[in-house]
N, C-alpha and C positions, 0 to 999 in steps of 0.2 A: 504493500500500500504506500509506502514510504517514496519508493521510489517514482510510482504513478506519478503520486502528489508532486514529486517534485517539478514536473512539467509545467506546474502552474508558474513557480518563478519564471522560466524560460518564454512563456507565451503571455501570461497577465490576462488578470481578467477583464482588464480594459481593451484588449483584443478586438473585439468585434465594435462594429460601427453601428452604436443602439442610439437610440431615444425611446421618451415616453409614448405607450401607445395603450391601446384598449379598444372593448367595444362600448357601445352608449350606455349606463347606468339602468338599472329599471330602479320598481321602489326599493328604500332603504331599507325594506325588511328584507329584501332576496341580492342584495347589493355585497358584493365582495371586491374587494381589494388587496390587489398583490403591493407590495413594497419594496422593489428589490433594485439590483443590479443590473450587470450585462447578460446573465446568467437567465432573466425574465423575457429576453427580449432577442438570444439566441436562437438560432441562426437567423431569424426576420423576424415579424412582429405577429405576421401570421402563422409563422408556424411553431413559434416559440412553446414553452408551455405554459402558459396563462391561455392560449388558444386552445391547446392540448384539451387541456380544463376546462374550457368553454363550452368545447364541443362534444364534451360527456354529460356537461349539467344541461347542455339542449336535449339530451334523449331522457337522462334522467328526472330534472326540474326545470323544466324548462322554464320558470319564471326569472331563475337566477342567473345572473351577469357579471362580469367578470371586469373589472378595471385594472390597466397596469400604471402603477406609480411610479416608474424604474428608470435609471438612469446608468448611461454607460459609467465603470469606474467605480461606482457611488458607493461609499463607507455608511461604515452604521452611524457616524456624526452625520452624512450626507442622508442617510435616508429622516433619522431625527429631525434635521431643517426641514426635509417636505415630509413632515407627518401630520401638519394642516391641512395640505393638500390633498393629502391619503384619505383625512376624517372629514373633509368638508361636508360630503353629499351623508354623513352617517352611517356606514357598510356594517351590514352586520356582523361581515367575516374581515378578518384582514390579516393576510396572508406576510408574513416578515421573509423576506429571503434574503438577508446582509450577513456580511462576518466577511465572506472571504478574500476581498480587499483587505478587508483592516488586516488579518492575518499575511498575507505578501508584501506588507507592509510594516510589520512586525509591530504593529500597535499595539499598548498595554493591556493584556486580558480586563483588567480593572477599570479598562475608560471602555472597552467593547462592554462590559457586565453594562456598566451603569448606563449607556448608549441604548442599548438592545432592552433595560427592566424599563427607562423611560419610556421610551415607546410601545412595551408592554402596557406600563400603568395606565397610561392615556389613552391606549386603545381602550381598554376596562373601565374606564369611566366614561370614556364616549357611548359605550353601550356594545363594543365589538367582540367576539370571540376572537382570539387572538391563535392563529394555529404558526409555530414558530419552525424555518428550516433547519433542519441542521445542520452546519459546514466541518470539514476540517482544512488543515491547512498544509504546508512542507515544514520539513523538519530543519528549514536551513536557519528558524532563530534557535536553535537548541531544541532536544528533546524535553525538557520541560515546560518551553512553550507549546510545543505539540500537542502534548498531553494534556495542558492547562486548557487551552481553546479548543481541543474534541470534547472536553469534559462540561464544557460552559455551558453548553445548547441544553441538555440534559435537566445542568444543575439548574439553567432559570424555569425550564418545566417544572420541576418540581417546586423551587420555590412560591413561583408564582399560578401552580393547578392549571396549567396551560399546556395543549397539546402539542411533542413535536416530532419532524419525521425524522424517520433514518435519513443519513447523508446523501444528500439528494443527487449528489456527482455518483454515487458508489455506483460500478460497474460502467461509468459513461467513461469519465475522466482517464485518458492515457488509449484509450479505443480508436483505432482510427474510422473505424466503421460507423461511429458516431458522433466522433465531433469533427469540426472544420480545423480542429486547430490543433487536437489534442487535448483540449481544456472547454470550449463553447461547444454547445450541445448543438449536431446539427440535428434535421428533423424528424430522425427517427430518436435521436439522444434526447430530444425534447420528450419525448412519447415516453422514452425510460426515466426522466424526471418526475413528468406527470405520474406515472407509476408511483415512485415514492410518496407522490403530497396526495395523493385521493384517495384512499381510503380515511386517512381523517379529515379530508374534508368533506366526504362525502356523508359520515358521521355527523359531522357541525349541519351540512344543509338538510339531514334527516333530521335533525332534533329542532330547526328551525320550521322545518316542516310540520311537525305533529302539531305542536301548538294551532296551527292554520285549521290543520285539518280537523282537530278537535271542535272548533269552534265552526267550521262549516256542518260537522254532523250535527253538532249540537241545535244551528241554527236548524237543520231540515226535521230535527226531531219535535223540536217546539213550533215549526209551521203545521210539522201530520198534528201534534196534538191539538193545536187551534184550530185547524181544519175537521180533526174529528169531532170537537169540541160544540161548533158551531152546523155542520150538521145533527149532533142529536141535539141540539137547540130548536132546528126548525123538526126534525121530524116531533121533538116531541109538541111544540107549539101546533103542528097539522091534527095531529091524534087528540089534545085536550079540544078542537074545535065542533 
């Protein structure tokens, strides 16, 4: 794994030529947003995996939509600057996929922690489910940083009772079969990231789901009983006549 990893100093994740993209917003209850990187927005915008993901929650929920926040390069300080941007519209889900900049950069686990719990916290009081990626990085800042930063993703899950996936490079990263680069997911590598993040997100949009649907039975069950209600109103009003 060590060595995979190390391809990323070599290529950078600023590699690929991204900007922000997305599809249109729906309402805020079925609204997610990704947060990330180049990583969001490899090999193109459309085939990246936020589109991966879009194109599952069409057959699956279909109400729900998919926004990318992401930006080529972008650190966990950089995605925390556009985390108003993230929460503006109120997403229910919002999707973190930063670190691994900061890591090739050998930035302090201690300012990624605190980078990455803020914009946990904030998501959590905006009202988001927060489903968190998990990165690792190369071992060229030492083996204790290595350690410290695979270990982080985990430890803010638990801290903060938030879901995260397995490494969402694992088995892409060092492939040539699926990335462009070695490191950026081309569009089948996209399709193996998505792999990683949907099962829990597809968890989050079922539990978002039920609530809905609870209250659409509920409404149809309180129309049958007014409706039965108000027929043996009139039949019995016919029969006392």
């Amino acid at each position: 794994m060590m060595r995979i990893l190390a391809t990323l100093a070599v290529c950078g994740l600023a590699a690929a030529g991204c900007t922000s993209s997305g599809v249109t917003p729906g309402d805020a209850a079925t609204r997610i947003v990704v947060l990330g990187d180049s990583l969001a927005i490899s090999p193109r915008a459309d085939l990246a995996f936020p589109a991966v993901l879009q194109s599952r929650l069409s057959h699956e929920a279909g109400t729900f939509s998919i926004t990318s926040v992401s930006a080529n390069g972008a650190t966990t300080a950089d995605g925390l600057a556009r985390l108003d941007d993230a929460l503006a519209d109120h997403p229910a889900i919002l999707i973190v996929e930063l670190g691994a900049n900061d890591g090739l950069q050998g930035i302090d686990v201690g300012v990624i922690r605190t980078n990455l719990a803020t914009i946990i916290n904030r998501a959590k009081a905006a009202g988001a489910d927060v489903v968190l990626c998990s990165m690792e990085t190369t071992p060229f800042h030492g083996l204790g940083y290595f350690s410290e930063f695979r270990d982080l993703f985990p430890a803010l899950g638990r801290q903060y009772g938030i879901d995260v996936t397995p490494f969402i490079l694992g088995g892409v990263i060092g492939d040539p079969n699926l990335t462009v680069d070695l490191v950026h997911p081309n569009g089948k590598g996209a399709e193996r990231v998505a792999d990683a993040i949907w099962p829990t997100l597809q968890n989050h949009v079922r539990a978002r789901q039920s609530p809905a649907i609870g209250s659409m039975i509920d409404r149809a069950v309180m129309s049958q009983a007014l409706a039965s209600d108000a027929t043996r109103a009139r039949v019995s009003s016919a029969l006392s006549r």
